[in-house]
SERO-4910 file (N, C-alpha, C, O; in steps of 0.05 Angstrom, whole numbers):
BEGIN
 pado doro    nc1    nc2    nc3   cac1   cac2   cac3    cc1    cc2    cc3    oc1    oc2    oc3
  Unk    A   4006   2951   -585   4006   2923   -592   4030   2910   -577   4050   2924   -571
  Unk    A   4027   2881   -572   4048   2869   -553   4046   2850   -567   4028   2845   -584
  Unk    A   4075   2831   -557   4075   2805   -568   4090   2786   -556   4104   2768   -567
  Unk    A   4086   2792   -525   4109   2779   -502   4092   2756   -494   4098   2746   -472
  Unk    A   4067   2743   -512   4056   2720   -494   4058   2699   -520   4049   2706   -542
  Unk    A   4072   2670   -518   4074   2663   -552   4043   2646   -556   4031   2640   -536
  Unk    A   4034   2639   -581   4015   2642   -595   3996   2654   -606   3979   2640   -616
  Unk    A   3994   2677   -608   3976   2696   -621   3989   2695   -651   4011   2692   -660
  Unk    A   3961   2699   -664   3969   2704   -686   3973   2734   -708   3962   2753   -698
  Unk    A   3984   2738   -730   3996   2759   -740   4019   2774   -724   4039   2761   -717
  Unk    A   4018   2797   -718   4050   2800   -705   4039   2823   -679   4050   2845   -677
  Unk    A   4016   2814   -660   4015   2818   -643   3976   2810   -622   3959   2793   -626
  Unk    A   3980   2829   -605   3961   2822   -581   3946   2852   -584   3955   2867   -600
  Unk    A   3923   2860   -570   3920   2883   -553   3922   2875   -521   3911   2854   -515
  Unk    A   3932   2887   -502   3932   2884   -478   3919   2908   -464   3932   2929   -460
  Unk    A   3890   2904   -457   3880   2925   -443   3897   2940   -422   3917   2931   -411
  Unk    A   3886   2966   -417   3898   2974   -395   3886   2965   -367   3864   2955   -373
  Unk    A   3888   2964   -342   3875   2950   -321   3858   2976   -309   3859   2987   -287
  Unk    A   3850   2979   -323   3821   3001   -313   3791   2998   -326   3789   2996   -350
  Unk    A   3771   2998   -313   3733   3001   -320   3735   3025   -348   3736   3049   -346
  Unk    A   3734   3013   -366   3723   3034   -384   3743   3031   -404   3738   3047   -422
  Unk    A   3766   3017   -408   3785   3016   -430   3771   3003   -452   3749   2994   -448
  Unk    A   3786   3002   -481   3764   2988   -491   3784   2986   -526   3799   3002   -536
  Unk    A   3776   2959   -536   3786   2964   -567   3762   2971   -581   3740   2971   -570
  Unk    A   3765   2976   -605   3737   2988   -618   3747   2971   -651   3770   2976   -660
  Unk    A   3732   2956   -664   3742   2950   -685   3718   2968   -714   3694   2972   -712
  Unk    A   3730   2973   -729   3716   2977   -762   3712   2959   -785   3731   2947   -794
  Unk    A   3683   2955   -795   3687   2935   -812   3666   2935   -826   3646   2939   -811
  Unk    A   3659   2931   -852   3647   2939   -872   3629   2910   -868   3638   2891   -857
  Unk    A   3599   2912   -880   3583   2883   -886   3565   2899   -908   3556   2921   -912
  Unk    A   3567   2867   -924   3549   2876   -948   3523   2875   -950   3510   2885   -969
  Unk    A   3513   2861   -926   3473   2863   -922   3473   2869   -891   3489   2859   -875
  Unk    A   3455   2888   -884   3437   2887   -856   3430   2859   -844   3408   2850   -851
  Unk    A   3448   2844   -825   3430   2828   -813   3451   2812   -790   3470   2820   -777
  Unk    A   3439   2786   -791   3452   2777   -763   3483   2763   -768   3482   2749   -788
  Unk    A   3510   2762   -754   3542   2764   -767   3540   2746   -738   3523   2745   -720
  Unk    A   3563   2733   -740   3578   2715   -722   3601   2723   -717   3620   2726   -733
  Unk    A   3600   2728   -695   3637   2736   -687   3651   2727   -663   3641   2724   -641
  Unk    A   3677   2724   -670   3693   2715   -654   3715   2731   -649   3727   2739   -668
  Unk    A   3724   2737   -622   3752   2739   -609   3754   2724   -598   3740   2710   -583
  Unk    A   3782   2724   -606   3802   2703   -589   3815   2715   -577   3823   2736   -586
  Unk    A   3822   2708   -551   3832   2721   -526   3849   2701   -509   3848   2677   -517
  Unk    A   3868   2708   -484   3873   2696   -463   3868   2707   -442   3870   2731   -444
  Unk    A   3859   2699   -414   3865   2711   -387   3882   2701   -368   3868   2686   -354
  Unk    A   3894   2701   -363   3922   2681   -350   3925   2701   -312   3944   2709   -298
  Unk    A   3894   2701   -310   3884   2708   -293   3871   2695   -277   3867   2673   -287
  Unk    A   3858   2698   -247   3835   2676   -242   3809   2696   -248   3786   2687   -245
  Unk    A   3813   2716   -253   3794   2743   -252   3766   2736   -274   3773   2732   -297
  Unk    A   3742   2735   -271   3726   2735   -306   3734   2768   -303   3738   2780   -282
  Unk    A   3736   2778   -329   3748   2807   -336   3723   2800   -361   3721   2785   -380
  Unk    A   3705   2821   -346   3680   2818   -366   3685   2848   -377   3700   2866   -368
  Unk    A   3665   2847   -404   3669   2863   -423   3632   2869   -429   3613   2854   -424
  Unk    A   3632   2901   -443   3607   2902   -447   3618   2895   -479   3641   2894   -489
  Unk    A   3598   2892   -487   3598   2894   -531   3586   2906   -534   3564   2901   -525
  Unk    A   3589   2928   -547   3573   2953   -563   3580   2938   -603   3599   2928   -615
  Unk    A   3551   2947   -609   3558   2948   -638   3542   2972   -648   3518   2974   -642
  Unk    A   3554   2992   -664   3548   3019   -669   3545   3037   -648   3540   3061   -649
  Unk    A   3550   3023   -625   3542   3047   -596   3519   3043   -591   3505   3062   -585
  Unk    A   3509   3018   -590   3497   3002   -580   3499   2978   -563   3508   2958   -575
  Unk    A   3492   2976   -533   3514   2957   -521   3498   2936   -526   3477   2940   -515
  Unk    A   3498   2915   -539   3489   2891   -541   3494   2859   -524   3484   2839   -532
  Unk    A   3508   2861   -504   3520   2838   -490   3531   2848   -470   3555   2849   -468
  Unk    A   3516   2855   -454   3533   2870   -425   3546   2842   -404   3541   2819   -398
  Unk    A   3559   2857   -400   3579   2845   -376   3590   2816   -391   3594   2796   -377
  Unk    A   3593   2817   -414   3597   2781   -420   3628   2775   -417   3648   2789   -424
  Unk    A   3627   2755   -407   3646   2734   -385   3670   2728   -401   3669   2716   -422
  Unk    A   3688   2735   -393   3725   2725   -401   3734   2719   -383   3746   2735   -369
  Unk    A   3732   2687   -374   3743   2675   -347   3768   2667   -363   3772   2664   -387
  Unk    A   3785   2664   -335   3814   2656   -334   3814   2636   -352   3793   2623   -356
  Unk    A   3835   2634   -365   3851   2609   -387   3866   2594   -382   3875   2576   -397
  Unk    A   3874   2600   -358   3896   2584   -343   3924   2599   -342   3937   2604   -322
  Unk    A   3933   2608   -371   3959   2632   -378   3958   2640   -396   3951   2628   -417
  Unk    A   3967   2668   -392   3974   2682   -418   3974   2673   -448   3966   2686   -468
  Unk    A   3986   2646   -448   3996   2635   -468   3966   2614   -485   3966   2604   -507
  Unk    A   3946   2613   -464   3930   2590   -468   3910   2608   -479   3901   2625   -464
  Unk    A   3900   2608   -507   3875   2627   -524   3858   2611   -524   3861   2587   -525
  Unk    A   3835   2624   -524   3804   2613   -524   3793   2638   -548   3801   2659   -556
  Unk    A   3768   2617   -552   3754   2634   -574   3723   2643   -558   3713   2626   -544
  Unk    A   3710   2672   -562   3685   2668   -554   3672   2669   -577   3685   2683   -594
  Unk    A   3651   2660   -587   3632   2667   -607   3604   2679   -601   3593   2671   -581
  Unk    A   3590   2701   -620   3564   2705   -610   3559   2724   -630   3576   2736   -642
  Unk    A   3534   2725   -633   3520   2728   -657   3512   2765   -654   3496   2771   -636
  Unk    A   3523   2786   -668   3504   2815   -664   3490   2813   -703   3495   2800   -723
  Unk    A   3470   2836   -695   3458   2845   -716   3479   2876   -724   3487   2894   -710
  Unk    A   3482   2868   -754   3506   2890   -759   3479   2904   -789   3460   2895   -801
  Unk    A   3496   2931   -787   3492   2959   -810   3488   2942   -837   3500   2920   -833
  Unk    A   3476   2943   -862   3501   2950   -883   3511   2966   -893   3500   2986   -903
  Unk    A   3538   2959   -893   3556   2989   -900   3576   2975   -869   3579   2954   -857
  Unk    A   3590   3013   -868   3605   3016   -846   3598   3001   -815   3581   3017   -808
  Unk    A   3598   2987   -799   3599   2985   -765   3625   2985   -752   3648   2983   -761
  Unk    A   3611   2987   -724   3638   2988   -706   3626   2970   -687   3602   2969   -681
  Unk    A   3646   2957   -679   3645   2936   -648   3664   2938   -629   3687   2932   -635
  Unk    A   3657   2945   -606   3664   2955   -586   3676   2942   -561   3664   2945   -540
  Unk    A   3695   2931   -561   3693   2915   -530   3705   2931   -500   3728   2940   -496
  Unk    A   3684   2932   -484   3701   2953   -461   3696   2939   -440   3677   2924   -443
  Unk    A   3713   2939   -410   3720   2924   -401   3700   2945   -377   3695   2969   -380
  Unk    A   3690   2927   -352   3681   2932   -336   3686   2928   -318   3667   2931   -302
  Unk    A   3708   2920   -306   3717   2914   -284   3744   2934   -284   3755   2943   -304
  Unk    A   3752   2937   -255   3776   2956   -258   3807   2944   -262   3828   2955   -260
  Unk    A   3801   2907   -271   3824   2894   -282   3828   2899   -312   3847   2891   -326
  Unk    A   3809   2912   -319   3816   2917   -351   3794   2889   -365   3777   2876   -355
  Unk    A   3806   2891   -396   3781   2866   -402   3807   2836   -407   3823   2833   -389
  Unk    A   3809   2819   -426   3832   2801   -427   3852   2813   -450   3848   2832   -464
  Unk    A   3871   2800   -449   3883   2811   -480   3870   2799   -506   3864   2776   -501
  Unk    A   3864   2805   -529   3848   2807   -552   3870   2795   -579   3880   2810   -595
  Unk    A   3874   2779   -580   3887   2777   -607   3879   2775   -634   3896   2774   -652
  Unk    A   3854   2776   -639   3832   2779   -663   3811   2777   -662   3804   2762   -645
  Unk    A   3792   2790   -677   3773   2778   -688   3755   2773   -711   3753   2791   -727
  Unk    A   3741   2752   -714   3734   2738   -740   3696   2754   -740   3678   2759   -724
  Unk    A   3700   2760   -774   3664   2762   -768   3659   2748   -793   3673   2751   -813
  Unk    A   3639   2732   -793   3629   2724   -810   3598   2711   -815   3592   2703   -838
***
């Protein structure tokens, strides 16, 4: 975890590593089988899109989807998009496909 870019919230970031295949993996419980809204919020203070596949359960559901530049580090954007989740336990997956890594990750919301 880092926290050298200011605005993120709680008391840090993830900062991918700059390699094809890095990846955060989140855990999170839902109480019915069906379709969840989710959001990370991210920056790329890059000109790079540092696209990401989305797996949910180890299922890639959103290949290659797009994290264009933000202008800086400092400037967060939200993406939103809808997967079909378990009920019970899931995992969501973000891994980066390019060999810049994916953007830095400062949360995300499911709901």
């Amino acid at each position: 975890m880092e926290s050298n870019h200011a605005g993120f919230s709680g008391t840090g970031f993830v900062n991918y590593d700059n390699l094809t295949g890095s990846y955060v993996e989140f855990a999170m419980n839902a109480a019915t089988a069906g379709p969840a809204t989710v959001t990370l919020r991210y920056p790329n203070g890059t000109t790079a899109n540092r696209t990401m596949d989305i797996a949910v359960n180890g299922t890639v559901v959103s290949p290659s989807r797009s994290y264009n530049g933000t202008g800086a580090w400092t400037t967060w954007a939200d993406d939103t998009f809808t997967v079909n989740l378990n009920a019970g336990a899931n995992t969501i997956r973000a891994t980066a496909t390019t060999v810049n890594g994916g953007p830095n990750l400062d949360k995300i919301s499911v709901g």
